[in-house]
Structure formats: C-alpha cells, structure tokens
C-alpha positions as CSV (number, residue, x, y, z in Angstrom):
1,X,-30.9,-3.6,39.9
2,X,-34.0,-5.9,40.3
3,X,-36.4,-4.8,42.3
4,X,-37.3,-6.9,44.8
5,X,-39.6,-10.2,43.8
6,X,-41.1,-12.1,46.8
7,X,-44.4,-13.7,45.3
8,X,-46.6,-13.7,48.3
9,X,-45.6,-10.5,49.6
10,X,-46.7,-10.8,52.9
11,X,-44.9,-14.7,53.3
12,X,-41.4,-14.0,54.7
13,X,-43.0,-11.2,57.5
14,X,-45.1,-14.3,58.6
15,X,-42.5,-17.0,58.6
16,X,-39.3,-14.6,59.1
17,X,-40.3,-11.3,60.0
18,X,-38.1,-11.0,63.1
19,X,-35.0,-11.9,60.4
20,X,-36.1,-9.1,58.6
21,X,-36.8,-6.5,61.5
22,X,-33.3,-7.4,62.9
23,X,-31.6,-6.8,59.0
24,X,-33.2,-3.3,59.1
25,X,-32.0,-2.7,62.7
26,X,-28.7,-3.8,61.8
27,X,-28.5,-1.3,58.5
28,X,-29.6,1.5,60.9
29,X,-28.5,1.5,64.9
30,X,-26.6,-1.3,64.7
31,X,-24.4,-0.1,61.4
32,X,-20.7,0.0,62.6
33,X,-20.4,-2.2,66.0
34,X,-20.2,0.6,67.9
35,X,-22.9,-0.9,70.6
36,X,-21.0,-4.3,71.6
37,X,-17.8,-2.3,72.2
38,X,-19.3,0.6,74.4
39,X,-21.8,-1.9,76.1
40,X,-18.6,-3.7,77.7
41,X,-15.5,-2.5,78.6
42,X,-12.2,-4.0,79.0
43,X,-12.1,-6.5,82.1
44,X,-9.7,-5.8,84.7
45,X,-10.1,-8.0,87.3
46,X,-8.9,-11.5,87.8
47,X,-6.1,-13.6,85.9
48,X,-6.6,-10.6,83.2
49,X,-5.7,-7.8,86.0
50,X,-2.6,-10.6,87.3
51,X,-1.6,-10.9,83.5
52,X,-1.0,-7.1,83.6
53,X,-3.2,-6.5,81.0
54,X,-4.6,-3.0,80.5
55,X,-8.3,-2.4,81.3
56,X,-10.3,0.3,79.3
57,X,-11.7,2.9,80.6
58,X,-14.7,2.4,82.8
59,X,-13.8,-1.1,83.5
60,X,-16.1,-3.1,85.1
61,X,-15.3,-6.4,87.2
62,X,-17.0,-9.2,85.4
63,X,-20.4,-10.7,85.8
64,X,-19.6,-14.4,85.5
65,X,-15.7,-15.8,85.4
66,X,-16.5,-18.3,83.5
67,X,-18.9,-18.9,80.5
68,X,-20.3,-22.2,78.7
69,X,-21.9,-21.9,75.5
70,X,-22.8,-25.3,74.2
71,X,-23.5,-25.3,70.4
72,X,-26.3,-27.5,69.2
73,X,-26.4,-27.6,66.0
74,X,-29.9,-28.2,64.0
75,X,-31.6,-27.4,67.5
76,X,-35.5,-26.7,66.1
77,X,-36.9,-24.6,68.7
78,X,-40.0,-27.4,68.7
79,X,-37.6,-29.9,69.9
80,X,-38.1,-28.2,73.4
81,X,-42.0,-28.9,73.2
82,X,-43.5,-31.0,76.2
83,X,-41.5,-31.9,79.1
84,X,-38.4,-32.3,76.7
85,X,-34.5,-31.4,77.9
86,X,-35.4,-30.9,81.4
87,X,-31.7,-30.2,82.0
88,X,-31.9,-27.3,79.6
89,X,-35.2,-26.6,81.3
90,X,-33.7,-26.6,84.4
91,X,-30.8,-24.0,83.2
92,X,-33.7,-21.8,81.7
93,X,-35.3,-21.8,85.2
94,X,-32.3,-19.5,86.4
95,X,-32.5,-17.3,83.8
96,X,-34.7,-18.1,80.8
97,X,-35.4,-19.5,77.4
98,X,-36.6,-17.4,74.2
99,X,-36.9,-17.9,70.6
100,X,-33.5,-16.4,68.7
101,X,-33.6,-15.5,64.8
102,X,-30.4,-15.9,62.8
103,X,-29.4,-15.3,59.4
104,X,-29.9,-15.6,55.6
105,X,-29.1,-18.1,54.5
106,X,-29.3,-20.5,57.6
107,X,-26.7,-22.8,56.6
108,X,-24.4,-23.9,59.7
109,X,-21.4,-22.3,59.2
110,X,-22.8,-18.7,58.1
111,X,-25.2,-19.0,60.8
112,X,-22.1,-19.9,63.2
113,X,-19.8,-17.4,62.0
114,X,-22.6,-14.6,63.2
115,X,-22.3,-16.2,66.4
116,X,-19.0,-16.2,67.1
117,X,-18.3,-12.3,66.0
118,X,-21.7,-10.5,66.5
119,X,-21.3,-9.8,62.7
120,X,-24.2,-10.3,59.9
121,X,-23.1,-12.7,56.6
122,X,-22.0,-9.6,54.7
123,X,-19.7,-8.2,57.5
124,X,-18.3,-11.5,58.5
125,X,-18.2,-13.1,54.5
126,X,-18.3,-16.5,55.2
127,X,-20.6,-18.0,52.6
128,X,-22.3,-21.4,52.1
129,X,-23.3,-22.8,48.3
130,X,-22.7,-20.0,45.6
131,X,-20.7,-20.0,42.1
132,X,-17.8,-18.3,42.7
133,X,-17.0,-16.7,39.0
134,X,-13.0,-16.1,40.0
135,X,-13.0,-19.9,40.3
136,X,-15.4,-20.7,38.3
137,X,-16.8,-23.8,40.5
138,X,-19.5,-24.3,43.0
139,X,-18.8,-23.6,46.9
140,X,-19.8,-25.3,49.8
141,X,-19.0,-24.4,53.5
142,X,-16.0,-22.6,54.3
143,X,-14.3,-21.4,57.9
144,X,-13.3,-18.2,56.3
145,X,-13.7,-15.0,58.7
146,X,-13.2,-11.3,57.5
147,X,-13.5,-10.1,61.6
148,X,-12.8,-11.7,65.0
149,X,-14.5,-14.5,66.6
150,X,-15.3,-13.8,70.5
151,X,-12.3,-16.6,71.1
152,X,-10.0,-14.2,69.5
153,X,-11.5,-11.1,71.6
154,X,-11.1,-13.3,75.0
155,X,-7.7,-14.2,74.3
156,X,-6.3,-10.8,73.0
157,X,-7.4,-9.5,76.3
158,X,-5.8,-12.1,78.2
159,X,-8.2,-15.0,78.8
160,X,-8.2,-18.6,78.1
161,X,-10.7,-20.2,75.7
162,X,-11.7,-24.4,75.2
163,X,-13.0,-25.2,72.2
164,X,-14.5,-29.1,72.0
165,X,-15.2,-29.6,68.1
166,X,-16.9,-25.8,67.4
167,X,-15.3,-25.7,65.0
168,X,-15.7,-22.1,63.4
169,X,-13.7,-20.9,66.0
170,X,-10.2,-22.6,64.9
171,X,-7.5,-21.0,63.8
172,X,-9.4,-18.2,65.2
173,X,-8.9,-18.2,69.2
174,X,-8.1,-21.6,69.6
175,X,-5.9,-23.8,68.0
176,X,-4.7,-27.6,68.5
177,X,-2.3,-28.1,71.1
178,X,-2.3,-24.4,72.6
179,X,-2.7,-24.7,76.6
180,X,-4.2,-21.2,76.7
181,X,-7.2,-21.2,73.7
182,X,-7.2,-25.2,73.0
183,X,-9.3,-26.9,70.3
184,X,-9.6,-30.6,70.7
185,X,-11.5,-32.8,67.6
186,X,-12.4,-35.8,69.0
187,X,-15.1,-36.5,67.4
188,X,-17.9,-39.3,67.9
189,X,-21.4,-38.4,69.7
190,X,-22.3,-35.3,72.1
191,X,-21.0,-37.6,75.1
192,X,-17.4,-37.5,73.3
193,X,-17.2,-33.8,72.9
194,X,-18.7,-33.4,76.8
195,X,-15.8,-35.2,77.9
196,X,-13.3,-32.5,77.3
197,X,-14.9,-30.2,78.5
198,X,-15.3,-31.9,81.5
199,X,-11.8,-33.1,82.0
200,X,-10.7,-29.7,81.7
201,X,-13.0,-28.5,83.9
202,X,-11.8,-31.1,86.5
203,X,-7.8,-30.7,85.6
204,X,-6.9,-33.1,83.4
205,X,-5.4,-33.0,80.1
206,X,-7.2,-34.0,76.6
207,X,-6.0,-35.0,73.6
208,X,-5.6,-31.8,71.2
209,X,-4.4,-33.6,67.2
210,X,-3.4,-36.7,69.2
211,X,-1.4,-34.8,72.2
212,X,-2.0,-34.6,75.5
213,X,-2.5,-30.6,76.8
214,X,-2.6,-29.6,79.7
215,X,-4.9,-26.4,80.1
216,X,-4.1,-23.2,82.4
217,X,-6.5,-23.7,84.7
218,X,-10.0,-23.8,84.2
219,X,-11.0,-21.6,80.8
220,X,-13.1,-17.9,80.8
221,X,-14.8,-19.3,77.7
222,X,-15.5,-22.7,77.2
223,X,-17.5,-24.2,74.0
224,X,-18.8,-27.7,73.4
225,X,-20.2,-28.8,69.6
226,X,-22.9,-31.0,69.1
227,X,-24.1,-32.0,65.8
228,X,-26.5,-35.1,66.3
229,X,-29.8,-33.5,66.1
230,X,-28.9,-32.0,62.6
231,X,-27.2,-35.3,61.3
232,X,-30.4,-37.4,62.2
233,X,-32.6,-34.0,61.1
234,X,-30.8,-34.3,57.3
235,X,-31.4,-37.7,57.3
236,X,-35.0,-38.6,58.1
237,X,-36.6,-35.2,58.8
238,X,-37.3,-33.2,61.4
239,X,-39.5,-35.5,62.9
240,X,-37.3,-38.5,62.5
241,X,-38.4,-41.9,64.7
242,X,-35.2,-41.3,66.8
243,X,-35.1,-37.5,67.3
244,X,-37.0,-38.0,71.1
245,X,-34.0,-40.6,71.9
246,X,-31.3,-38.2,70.4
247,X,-32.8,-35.4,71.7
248,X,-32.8,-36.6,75.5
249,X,-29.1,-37.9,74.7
250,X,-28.0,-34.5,73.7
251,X,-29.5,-33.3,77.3
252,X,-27.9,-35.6,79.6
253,X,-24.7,-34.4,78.2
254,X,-25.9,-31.0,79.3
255,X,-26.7,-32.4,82.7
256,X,-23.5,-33.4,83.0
257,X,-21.7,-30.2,82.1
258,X,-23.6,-28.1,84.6
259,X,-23.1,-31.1,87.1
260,X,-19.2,-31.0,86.2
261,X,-19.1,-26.9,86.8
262,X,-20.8,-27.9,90.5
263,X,-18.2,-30.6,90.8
264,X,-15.4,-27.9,90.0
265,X,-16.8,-25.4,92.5
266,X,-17.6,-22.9,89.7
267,X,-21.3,-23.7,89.2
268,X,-22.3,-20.2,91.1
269,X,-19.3,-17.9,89.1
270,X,-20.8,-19.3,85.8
271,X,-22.6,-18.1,82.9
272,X,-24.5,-20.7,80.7
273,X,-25.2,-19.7,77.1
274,X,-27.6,-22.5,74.9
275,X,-28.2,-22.2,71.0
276,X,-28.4,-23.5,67.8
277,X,-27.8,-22.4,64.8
278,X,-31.3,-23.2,62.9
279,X,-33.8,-25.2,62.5
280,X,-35.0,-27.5,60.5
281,X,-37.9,-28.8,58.1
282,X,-39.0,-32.0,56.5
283,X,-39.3,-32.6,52.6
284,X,-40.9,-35.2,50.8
285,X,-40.8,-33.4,47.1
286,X,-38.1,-32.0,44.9
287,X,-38.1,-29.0,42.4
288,X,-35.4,-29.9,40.6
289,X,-36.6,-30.7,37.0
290,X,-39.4,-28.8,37.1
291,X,-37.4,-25.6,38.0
292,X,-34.7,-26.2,35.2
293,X,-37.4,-26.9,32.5
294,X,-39.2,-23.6,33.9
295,X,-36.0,-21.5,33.9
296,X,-35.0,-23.3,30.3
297,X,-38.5,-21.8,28.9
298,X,-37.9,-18.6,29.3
299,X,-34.7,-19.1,26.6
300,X,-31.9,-18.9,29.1
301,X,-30.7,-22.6,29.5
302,X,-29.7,-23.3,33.5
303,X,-27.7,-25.8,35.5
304,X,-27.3,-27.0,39.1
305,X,-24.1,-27.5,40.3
306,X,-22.7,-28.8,43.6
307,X,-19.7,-28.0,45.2
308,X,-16.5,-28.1,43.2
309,X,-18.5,-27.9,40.0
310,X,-17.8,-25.5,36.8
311,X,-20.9,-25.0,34.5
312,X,-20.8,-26.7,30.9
313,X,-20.6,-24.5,27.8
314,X,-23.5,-22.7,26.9
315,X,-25.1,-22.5,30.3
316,X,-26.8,-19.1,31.2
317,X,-27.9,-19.6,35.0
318,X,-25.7,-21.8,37.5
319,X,-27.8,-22.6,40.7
320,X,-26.1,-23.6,43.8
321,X,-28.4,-25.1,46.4
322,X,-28.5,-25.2,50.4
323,X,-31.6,-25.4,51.3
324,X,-32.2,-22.3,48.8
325,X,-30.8,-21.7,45.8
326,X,-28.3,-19.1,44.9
327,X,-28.8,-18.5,41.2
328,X,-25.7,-16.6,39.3
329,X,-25.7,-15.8,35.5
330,X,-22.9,-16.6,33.7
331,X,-21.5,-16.6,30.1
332,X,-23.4,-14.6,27.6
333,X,-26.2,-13.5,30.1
334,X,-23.5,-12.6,32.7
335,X,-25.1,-9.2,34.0
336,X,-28.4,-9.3,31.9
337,X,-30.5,-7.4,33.8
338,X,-33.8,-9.1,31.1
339,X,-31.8,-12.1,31.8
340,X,-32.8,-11.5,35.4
341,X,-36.3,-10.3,34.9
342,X,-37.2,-13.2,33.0
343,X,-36.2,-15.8,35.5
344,X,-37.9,-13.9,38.2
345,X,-40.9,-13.8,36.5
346,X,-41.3,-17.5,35.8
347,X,-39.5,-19.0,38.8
348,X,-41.8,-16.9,41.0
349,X,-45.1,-18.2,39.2
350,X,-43.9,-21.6,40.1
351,X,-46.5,-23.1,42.6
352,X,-43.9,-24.6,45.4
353,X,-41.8,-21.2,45.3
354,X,-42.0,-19.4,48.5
355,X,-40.0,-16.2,47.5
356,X,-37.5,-14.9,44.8
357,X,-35.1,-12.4,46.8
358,X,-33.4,-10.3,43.9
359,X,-29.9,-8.3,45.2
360,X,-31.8,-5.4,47.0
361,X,-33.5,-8.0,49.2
362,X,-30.7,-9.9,49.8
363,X,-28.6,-6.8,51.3
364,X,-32.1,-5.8,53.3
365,X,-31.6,-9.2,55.0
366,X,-27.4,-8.4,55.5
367,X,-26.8,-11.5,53.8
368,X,-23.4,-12.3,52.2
369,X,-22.6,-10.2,48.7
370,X,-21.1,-13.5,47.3
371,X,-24.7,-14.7,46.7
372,X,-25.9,-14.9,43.0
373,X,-28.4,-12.6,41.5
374,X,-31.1,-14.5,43.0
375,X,-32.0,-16.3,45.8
376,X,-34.6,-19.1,45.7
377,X,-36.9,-20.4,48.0
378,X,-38.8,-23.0,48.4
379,X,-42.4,-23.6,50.1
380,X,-42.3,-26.1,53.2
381,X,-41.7,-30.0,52.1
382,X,-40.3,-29.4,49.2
383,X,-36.7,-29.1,47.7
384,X,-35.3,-27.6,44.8
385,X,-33.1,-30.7,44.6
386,X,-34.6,-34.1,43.6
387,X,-37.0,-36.0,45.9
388,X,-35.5,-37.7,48.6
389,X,-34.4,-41.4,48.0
390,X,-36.4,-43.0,51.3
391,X,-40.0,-40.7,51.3
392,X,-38.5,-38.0,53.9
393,X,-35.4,-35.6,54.7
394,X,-34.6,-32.7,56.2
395,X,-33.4,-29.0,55.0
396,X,-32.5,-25.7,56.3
397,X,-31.6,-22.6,55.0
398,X,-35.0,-20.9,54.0
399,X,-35.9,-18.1,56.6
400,X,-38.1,-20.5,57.9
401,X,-35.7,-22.4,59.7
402,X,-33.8,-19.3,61.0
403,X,-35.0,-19.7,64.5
404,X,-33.7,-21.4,67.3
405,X,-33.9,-21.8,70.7
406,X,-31.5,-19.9,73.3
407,X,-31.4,-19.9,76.7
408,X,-29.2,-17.8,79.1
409,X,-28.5,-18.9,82.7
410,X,-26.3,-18.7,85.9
411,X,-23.9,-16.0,87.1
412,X,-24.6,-12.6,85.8
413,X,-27.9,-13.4,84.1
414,X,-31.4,-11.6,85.7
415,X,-33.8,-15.2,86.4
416,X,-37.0,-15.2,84.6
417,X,-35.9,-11.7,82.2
418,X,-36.4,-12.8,79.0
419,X,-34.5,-11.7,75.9
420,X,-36.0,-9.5,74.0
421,X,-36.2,-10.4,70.1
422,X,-32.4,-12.0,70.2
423,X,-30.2,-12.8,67.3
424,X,-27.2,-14.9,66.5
425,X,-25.2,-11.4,66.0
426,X,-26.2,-10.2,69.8
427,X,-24.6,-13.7,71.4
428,X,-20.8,-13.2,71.4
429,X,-21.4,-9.3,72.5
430,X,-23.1,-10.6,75.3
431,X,-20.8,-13.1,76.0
432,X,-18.1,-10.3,76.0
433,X,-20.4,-8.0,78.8
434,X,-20.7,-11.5,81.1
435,X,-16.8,-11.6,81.2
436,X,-16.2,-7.8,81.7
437,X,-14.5,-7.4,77.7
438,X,-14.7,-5.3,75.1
439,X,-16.8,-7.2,72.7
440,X,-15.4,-8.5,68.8
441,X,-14.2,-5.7,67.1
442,X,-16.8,-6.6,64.2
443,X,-19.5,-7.2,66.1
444,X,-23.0,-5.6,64.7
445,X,-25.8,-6.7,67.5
446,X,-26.0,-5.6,71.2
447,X,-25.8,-6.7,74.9
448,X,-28.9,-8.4,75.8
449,X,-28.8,-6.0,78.5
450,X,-32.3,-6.8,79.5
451,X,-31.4,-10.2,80.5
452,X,-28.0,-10.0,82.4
453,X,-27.4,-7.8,85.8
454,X,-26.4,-4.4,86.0
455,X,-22.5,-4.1,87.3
C-alpha cells in the first residue's frame, strides 16, 4: 500500500483537523454504533405507546414530540457573519449555534447520507465521482444506502416522518403518497419546499407525485430541503453578488417554519435541528491540462472522465473529479504499486496541490472504499477542471469546505450549551435521543448529550 503523501504535512490539521480527529475517533470509540443505540432507548410514550409498539428497556418519555431539521444545502458557515439570518439567530438564542465538520469527500449526497444514518462514507457507501471498474464508467451522485436513514428508524418504531424535497431520505422512510412517512417534490425555491411543511403542519394535504395526501396528524420528524445557496454558490462563487439577497430569502422561510409550529400550538414540544452539508469556495483557475501533462510525464498516460464515461484504450489513470479528484488505474497499470508512486510523486510537486491522500489516508478519514487509489486536492481557487467560463465559480469537496454551521434549539435542548466538536454522523443519533428512540442501527457518532436535557 502507499504510504500516505500529503505534501504539506501539516495543511489538512490546519484546514481539516477536526475531520480528521473525528475519523480517528470513529475508528476507535465510535467503531460499531454501539453509542447512538445505548444513548437512546426505545420511546414509549405518545402515539408510539397508543400504536402498541414495544419500548426497550429503560425507555425514556421523549424530550421533544416533534423535530424540524431543515437542510441547507451549500450553507458556508461564513454566511452567518454580521447580523445575517436573524431567524436562525433567533433559534440559536434557545439553544445554540457551533461549527459542525462532515465528511470526505464533501460532496452533497455523501455528506447527506452521514446525516441521515450517523454512519461515516465507508459504512453508509454512498459515493460521489469515482470509476467504477465493474462498469467501467464514471459515477456521479447516487441515493444508494448500505444502513438505515433516521426516517426509517422513526418509522420502524411507530412514528410519522415529512420529507419536503430531502431527498436522500426516499425510498428510505418516506416515500410519495404514503400518509405516514410522506415525501413531496415540488420543487422551485426554499419558499416552495416551506409550504409543505407548513400545510402539514396546519392540516392540510400536499401534493405527493401529483396527489393530494392527507398526513396523520402532525409528523415526529419533519425535513425541509433547501438548495439555493449551493446553486448560486456553483455558479458565481461563494461570494456571489446575490448570496446576501438569497441568503436572507432562505431565512424568512425559516421564520416562517418556526412561526407555523407557534401557529400549530407545537412551538414549545419542538426540537429545531439546522445544517448544511458543506461549504463552499471560490475558483478562478483550473488544473486540468497542467495536471494531465504532469501525470503524462511520468510515462503513465491519464484521462478525466465525467459521469457515464469509459476510459479510451491505452489510458493508465482515469480521474473523476468533485471538487477533488479520485484517481483509479486502469488497464496495464491496474494495481501498479510504481504506477502509484510515480504519480504521487509528481502530482504532489505540483504548485496548486494541497494534498495527495493515498488508500491508508483515505480509510483514516472513513471515507468511502469505492474511491480510486488516490485522492487529489487542490489548493483554494483553483480546480483540477478547466478555468471557469465567466472569471469565478464555486467548489466543494476538499476538507476545506467540510464545515458547516449547525444549530440546535427548542424542546429538549440545554440554551446556550454548545456542542462540542459535532459531526454530520452525531445528527440523526441525536435526533433519535430528542424523540425518545433507539437511534439508526448503523449509526457511528454520539448523542450530543452536552447539548440536550437530561430525561
């Protein structure tokens, strides 16, 4: 194996050293998902107790009957600088807001997935941008789950889940046109996928695949998905001219959630959980010639490929890129280990190169085993794609952008007790422990026990 090749050594515990404290927890204590499931039993209280649904042993009564987690996809943690989202600041105020780390690589739906099951990218599998050799194409983004989502764990112990566009949870919880874990696509802007949630909230029925549903009273887990700061991120950077507009937009919808639980007479028997998947970074430059001529010098000729791609004849090294580039060899140098060491050592002398994670560093961060050989990344403003078109875009997937902001609030959470080092894979266990469940049977992280009440 290849021993692990990060040029500046020292780089990815400055920029991501929480991601890779959390990887070596997770290999250690947090190896087997024993925690999640001991730190909350089975619920029995409620419509679950009425349902005549066993309770575990030790079952508590719940913290919160309800919980909102609202997804925001591409929320930067800087977004939240200034006097920015006061609604979210105002949610923080009864509980509070700290900086979470997620995973390698932090594309959405891998970064998602460890959301929804407490899992790390090589428990869960879901993958984003690799060379799959079975297939012999490039992959993009998937839905595909090797462990339960928290929507599945809610419902298989007799709750109801609402699901407005997050998508990573369908098919796994919540489905179209099922009263008791609904999904609903509609679509459109923040305010579109708010509206759902609020009509359920006040008892009317939404459109689920074009059919009215009526819900089964107000859900134990609901989920909104909002995907406008990433879209307009991708597009002009992370500092785009309309992020401040887009950024107070995707607030007021928050606004009117909270406002739409006080309208429903739940506000005070609520939990209110706030994330985002990753970050994001502007680039102005692009790697991609320079690091195929550099790769091509060292004799082994390379290719990028994007999704649905096969490599040409004769091509030694495939790269698949998503912010970083997974880097699989193929044909002759399929499992060359001097194939390896040669295109570590010149991609890693390369100038805008940030690190060159080799197989050993890949499972120290937990990410997924489908991943190639290597995994490049590159330094800030630059891709390893071409230069963007219009002078700016925006990326994610480096450990860089592995941070976002979460806040916990409401029912069951301890004001002002901040969360101590959070991850994605410690949100859906503590989900679970606010609604008095047993937590996803694959779930790797921990209660954030620090920041909700004792039972």
């Amino acid at each position: 194996m290849i021993r692990s090749t990060t040029r500046r050594r020292g780089r990815f515990a400055r920029a991501g050293g929480a991601l890779l404290a959390a990887a070596a927890l997770a290999a250690g204590a947090f190896a087997g998902a024993g925690p999640a499931a001991a730190d909350a039993p089975g619920r029995a209280s409620g419509d679950r107790a009425a349902a005549g649904v066993p309770a575990g042993p030790g079952a508590k009564p719940p913290l919160a009957d309800h919980v909102v987690l609202i997804a925001l996809d591409g929320l930067d943690i800087d977004y939240l600088a200034g006097d920015a989202m006061p609604n979210l600041r105002a949610l923080a105020n009864r509980g509070a807001l700290s900086a979470s780390t997620g995973v390698m690589t932090s594309i959405t739906n891998p970064s998602w997935s460890s959301i929804a099951t407490g899992a790390w990218p090589q428990t869960h599998g879901n993958t984003a941008y690799w060379y799959d050799p079975v297939g012999g194409v490039a992959v993009g983004q998937q839905r595909d789950l090797a462990v339960p989502t928290i929507a599945q764990t809610v419902r298989d112990q007799g709750g109801t889940v609402l699901s407005s566009q997050w998508f990573i949870v369908q098919n796994h919880g919540v489905a179209f046109g099922d009263p008791a874990g609904l999904y609903t696509q509609p679509g459109g802007d923040c305010a579109r996928r708010a509206d759902d949630v609020i009509a359920v909230l006040e008892g009317r029925p939404v459109l689920s695949a074009g059919v009215p549903v009526q819900m089964q009273g107000i859900p134990d887990l609901m989920a909104v998905y909002c995907d406008r700061l990433d879209a307009l991120g991708h597009a002009d950077g992370k500092d785009a001219p309309g992020m401040p507009a887009a950024i107070a937009e995707v607030d007021a919808q928050i606004g009117r959630i909270v406002q739409a639980t006080k309208d429903a007479g739940i506000f005070g028997r609520t939990a209110f959980v706030v994330t985002g998947d990753h970050g994001m970074e502007t680039f102005t430059q692009g790697l991609r010639d320079e690091l195929l001529a550099t790769i091509s010098a060292t004799g082994y000729q390379a290719e990028m490929l994007n999704p649905g791609q096969a490599p040409q004849a004769g091509t030694d090294a495939v790269i698949v890129v998503g912010g970083v580039g997974s880097l699989h060899l193929v044909g002759d140098a399929a499992g060359d280990p001097d194939a390896a060491a040669a295109i570590v050592a010149a991609v890693a002398s390369m100038p805008h190169i940030s690190a060159v994670y080799d197989e050993a560093a890949q499972q120290a961060m937990r990410m997924s085993p489908k991943y190639g050989e290597l995994v490049i990344e590159p330094a800030e403003g630059w891709s390893l794609g071409a230069a963007p078109s219009d002078g700016a875009s925006g990326l994610h997937g480096t450990s860089r952008t592995a941070r976002t902001a979460l806040v916990l609030a409401g029912a069951g959470v301890r004001p002002h007790h901040v969360a101590q080092d959070p991850r994605h894979v410690d949100i859906a266990p503590t989900i679970a422990a606010l609604l008095g469940i047993r937590g996803p049977a694959g779930a790797e992280g921990r209660v954030l026990s620090e920041a909700i009440r004792a039972h």
